[in-house]
N, C-alpha and C positions, 0 to 999 in steps of 0.2 A: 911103606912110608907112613908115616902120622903125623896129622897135625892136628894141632890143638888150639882149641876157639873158645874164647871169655863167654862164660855165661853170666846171664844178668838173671835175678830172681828180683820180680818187685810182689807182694801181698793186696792181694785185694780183698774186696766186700765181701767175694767167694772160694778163695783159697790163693793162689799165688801163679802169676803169670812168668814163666822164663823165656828169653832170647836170647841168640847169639849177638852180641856184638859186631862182630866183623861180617854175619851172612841175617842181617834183620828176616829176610825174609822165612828164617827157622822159628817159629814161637808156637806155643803152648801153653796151656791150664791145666790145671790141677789142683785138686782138694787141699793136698798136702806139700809142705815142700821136697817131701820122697817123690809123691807119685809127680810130682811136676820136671824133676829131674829125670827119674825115668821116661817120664814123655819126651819133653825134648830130647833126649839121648836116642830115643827113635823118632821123631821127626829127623836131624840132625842124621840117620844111619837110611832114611827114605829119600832124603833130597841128595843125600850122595850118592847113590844108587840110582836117579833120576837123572842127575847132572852125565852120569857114566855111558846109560844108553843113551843120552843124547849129543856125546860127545864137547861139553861143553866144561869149560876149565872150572874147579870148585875158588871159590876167594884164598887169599891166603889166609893163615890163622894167626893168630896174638898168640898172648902169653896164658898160660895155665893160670887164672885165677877165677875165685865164683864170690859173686857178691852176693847178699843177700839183703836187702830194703824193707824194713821193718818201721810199721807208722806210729811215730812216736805221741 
């Protein structure tokens, strides 16, 4: 089964912070907004894997879309 979760990408002072929309509590830094995807992509691959041995249900997911927040 798959589901798929909104990520949010916002830029910071020090490179760009991502989180899930639907599971806040998945977030992550990064330099780049590569390595910030790949992070959260394993955050995101540790907290289901957590949720699993502990028997507890994951959120439902949204829709496949990735924002990206760039300061104007």
């Amino acid at each position: 089964m798959t589901i798929s979760y909104t990520a949010k990408y916002t830029r910071t002072g020090s490179g760009y912070t991502g989180q899930l929309v639907e599971w806040p509590e998945v977030v992550t830094e990064g330099k780049t907004i590569e390595e910030c995807r790949e992070l959260l992509r394993d955050a995101l691959r540790e907290m289901v894997e957590a949720y699993r041995q502990q028997g507890r249900e994951m959120p439902p997911g949204g829709h496949l879309l990735e924002q990206v927040l760039v300061e104007a």
